[in-house]
C-alpha positions in Angstrom: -31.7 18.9 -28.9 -34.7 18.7 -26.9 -36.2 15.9 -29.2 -33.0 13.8 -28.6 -33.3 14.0 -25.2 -37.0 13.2 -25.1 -35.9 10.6 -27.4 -33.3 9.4 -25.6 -35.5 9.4 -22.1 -38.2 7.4 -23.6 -35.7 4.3 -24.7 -34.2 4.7 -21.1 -37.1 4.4 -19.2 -37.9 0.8 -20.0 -34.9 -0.1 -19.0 -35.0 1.8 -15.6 -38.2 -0.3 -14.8 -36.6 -3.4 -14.9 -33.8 -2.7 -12.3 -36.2 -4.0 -9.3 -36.7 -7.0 -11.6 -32.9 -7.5 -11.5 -32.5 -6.3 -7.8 -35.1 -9.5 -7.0 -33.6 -11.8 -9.2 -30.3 -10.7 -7.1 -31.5 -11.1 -3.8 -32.7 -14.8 -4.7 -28.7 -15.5 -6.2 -30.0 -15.7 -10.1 -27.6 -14.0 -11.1 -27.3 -14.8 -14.7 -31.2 -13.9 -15.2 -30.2 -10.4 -13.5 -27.2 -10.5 -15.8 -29.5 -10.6 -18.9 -31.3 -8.0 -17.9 -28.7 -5.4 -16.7 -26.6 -5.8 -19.5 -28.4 -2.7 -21.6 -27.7 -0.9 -18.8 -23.8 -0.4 -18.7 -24.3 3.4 -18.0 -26.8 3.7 -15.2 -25.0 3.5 -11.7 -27.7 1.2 -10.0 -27.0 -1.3 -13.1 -23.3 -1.2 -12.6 -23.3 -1.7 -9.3 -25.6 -5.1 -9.4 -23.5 -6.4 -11.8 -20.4 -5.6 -9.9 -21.9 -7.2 -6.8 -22.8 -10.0 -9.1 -19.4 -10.8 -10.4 -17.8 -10.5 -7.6 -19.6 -13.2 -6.1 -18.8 -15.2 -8.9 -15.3 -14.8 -8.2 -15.3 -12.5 -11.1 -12.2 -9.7 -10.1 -11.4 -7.8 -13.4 -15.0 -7.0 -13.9 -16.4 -6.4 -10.4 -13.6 -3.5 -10.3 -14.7 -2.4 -13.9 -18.4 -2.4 -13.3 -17.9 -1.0 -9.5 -15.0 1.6 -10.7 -17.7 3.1 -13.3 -20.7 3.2 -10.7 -18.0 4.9 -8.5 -17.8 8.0 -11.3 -20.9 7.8 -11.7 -22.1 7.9 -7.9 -19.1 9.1 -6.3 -20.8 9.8 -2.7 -21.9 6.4 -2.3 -20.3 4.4 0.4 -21.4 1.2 -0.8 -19.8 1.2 -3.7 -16.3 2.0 -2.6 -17.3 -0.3 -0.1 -17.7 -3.3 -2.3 -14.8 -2.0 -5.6 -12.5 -2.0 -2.0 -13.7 -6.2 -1.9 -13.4 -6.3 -5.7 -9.8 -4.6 -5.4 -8.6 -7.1 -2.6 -9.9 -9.9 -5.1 -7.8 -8.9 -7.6 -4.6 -8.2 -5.3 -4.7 -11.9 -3.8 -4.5 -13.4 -6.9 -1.8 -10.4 -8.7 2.1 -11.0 -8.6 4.1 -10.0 -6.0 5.2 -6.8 -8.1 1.3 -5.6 -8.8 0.2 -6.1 -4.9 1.6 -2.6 -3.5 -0.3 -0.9 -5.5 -3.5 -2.6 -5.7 -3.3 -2.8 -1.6 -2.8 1.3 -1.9 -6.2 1.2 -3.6 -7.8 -0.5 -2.0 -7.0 1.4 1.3 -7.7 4.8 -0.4 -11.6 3.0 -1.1 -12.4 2.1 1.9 -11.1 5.2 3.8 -13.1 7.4 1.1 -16.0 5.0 2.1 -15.6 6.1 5.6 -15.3 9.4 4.9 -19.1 9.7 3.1 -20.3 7.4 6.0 -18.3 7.4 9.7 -21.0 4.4 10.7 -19.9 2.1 7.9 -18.8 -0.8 9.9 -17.8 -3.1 7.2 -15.4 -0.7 5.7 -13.7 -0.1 8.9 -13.8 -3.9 9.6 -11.9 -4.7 6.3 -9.7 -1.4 7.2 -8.5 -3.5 10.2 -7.9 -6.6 7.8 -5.5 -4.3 5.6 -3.9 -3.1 8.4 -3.2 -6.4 10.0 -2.0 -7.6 6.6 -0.7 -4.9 4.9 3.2 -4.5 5.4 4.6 -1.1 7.0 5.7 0.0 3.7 2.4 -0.6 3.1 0.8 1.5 5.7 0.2 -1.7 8.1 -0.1 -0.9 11.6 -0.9 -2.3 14.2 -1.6 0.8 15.6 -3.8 1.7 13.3 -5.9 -1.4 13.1 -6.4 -1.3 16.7 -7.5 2.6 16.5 -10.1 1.5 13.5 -11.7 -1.2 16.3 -11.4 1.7 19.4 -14.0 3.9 16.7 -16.3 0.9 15.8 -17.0 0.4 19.8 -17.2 3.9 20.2 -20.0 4.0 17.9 -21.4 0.7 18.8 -20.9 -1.7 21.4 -21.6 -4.7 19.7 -19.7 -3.9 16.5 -16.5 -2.5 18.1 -16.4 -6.3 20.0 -17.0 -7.3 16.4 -14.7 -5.3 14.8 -11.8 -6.7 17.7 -12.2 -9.8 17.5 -11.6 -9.7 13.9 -8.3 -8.1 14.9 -7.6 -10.4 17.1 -8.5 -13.8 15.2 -6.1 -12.1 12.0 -3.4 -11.4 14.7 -3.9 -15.5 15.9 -5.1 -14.7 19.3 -8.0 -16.5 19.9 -8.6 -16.0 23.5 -8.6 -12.6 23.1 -11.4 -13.1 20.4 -13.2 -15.3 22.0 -13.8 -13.3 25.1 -15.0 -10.3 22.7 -17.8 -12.2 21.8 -18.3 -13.8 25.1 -18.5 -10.1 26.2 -20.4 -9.2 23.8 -23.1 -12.1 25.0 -22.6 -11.0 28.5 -23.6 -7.6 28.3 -26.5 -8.4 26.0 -27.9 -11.9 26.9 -31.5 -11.6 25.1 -29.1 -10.8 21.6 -29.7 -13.3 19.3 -26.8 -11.4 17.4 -24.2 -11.9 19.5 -25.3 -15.9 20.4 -24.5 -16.2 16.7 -21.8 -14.6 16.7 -20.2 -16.6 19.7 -21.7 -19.9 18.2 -20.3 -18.9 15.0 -16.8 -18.1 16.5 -16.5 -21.7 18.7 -17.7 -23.8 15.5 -15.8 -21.9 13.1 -12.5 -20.6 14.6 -12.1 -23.2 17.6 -14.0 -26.3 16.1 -15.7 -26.4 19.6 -18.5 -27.4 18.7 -20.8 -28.3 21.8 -20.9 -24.3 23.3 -21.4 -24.0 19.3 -24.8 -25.3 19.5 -25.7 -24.1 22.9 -25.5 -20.6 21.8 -27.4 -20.8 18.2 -29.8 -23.1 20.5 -30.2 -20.2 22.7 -30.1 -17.9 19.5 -33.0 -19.3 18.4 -35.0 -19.5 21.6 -34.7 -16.1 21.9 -35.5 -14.9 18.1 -36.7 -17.7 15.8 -36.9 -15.5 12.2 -33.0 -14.2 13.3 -32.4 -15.9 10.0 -28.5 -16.2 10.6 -29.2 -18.4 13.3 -30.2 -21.4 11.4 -27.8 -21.0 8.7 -25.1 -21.1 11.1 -26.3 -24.4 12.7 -26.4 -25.3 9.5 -23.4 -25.3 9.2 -22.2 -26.1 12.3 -24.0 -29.2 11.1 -21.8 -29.6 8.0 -18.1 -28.7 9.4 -18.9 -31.5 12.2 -20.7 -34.2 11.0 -22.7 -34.0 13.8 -26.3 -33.3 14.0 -27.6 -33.4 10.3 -30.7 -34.0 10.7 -30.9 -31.0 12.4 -28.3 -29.0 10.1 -30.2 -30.0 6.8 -33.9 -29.0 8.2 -31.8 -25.4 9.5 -30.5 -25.1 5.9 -33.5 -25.8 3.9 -35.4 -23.0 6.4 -32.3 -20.8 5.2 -32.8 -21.0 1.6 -36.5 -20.6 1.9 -35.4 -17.1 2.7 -33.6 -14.2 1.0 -30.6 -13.0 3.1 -29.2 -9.3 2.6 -26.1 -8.8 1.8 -24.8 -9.1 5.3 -25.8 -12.1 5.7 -24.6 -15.6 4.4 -25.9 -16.0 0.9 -28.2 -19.1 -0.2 -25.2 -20.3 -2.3 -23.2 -21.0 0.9 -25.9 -22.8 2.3 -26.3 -24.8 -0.6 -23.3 -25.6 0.2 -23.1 -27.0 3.4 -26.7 -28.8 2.5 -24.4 -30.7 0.3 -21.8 -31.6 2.5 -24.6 -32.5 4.9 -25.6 -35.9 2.1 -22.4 -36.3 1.2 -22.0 -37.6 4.7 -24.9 -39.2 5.0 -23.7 -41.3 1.8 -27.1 -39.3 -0.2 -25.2 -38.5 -3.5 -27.4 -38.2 -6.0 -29.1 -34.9 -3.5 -25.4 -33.7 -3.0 -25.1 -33.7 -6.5 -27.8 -31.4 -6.6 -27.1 -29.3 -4.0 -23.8 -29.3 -5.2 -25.2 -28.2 -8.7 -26.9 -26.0 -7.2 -23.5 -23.8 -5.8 -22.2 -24.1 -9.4 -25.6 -22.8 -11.0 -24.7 -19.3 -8.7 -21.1 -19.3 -8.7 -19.4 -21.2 -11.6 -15.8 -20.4 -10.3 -16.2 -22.0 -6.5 -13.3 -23.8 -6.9 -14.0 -26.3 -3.1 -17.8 -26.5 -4.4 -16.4 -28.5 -7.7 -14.3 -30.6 -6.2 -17.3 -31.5 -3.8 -19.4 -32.3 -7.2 -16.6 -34.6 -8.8 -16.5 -36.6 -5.5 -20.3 -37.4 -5.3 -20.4 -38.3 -9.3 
């Protein structure tokens, strides 16, 4: 026995040494190079997890929650990962019958509160807690109540995640103004953030399609922290969804994919994106094309990204 498991240890240790490989080729959105490599690796939780992440950004439902579901056995103390089969679990539920959604909602739910249970601090559990809730019908276990309980424990914890955390209630409920002066808060009590400028430039370009305070705040975002790295993707994009200041938007998003965001943070494949929609209005096909390409090349299944490529053929 102790042979086989010398054995056994000697053939999985290759294959251990290749996960940072994977984890880089990750972080820089090749995911079918990761893919490749991970694939002999169906039983280590690390593995399983990657590839979950991996097709769930490709719009991938069934196996996100069958990789993610088996990293969960696997690793069962791991927010992260009930964290992320939670997303995978949503994914599935939009896109299930009407007859399939109650339980797949009750799943979900029962993820995320097991993910705040290993970690209180875990912000973007809570957050998508207070999505459920909002959604969720009282049969359900949505509550108002509830949701606004989840936000009341994010600010207790921290100040700029619990303004966060309610003005994502309060954009789901409709009520912008009540968003909007979150973040304007938020910016108030912290003016040298370059967080929460983003976060109110993000909210006026995004939600309101006001798009001159937009640009003042990532303006002031980046005067106060140049490598905040959000920043410029979100003027990029501001770029994009207006059609105003390109030249500035494309030189933002090209700085953007020069870098490797975590996974908080937009991924290259969205500014890819928006870099596209940037030519397309400039009448530059053949580089939306690309860019365009490029989205497809990471996410195969971005159903707005190929409509954008057929236009610019």
């Amino acid at each position: 026995m102790k042979r086989i498991a010398a054995i056994l240890i000697l053939i999985a240790a290759p294959l251990c040494a290749q996960l940072p490989q994977a984890i880089s080729l990750y972080e820089q959105e090749r995911y079918e190079e990761a893919k490749k490599i991970l694939a002999p690796m169906r039983d280590d939780p690390d593995a399983l997890f990657l590839l979950g992440k991996i097709a769930l950004q490709q719009d991938d439902d069934e196996n996100a929650v069958s990789f993610l579901e088996k990293a969960a056995k696997l690793r069962p103390a791991n927010a992260d990962i009930h964290s992320w089969l939670a997303l995978a679990d949503r994914s599935v539920m939009l896109r299930s019958s009407f007859l399939k959604q109650p339980s797949i909602a009750r799943k979900m739910r029962a993820e995320l509160e097991r993910a705040i249970e290993i970690d209180p601090n875990h912000y973007d559990a809570r957050i998508a807690l207070i999505d459920y809730f909002i959604f969720a019908p009282a049969i359900a276990g949505g509550s108002e109540k509830n949701a606004l309980a989840q936000a009341a424990e994010v600010k207790r914890r921290d100040r700029f995640a619990g303004h966060r955390a309610y003005a994502r209630l309060y954009i789901r409920q409709k009520k912008l103004d009540l968003a909007r002066k979150e973040y304007v808060d938020a910016v108030r009590e912290e003016p040298s953030s370059a967080q929460a400028r983003v976060a109110l430039g993000a909210f006026y370009a995004m939600n309101e399609k006001n798009f001159a305070p937009a640009f003042t705040e990532l303006d002031a975002a980046l005067k106060l922290d140049p490598a905040y790295m959000p920043a410029w993707f979100r003027l990029g994009q501001a770029a994009a969804v207006s059609g105003t200041n390109l030249p500035r938007g494309e030189d933002a998003l090209k700085k953007y994919l020069a870098y490797r965001p975590k996974d908080n943070e937009p991924g290259r494949v969205s500014a890819w994106y928006y870099l596209g929609s940037i030519y397309e209005k400039q009448g530059r096909k053949a580089e939306a094309r690309t860019a365009y390409a490029n989205v497809l090349s990471i996410n195969p299944r971005w159903k707005e990204a190929r409509e954008a490529a057929n236009r610019v053929k």
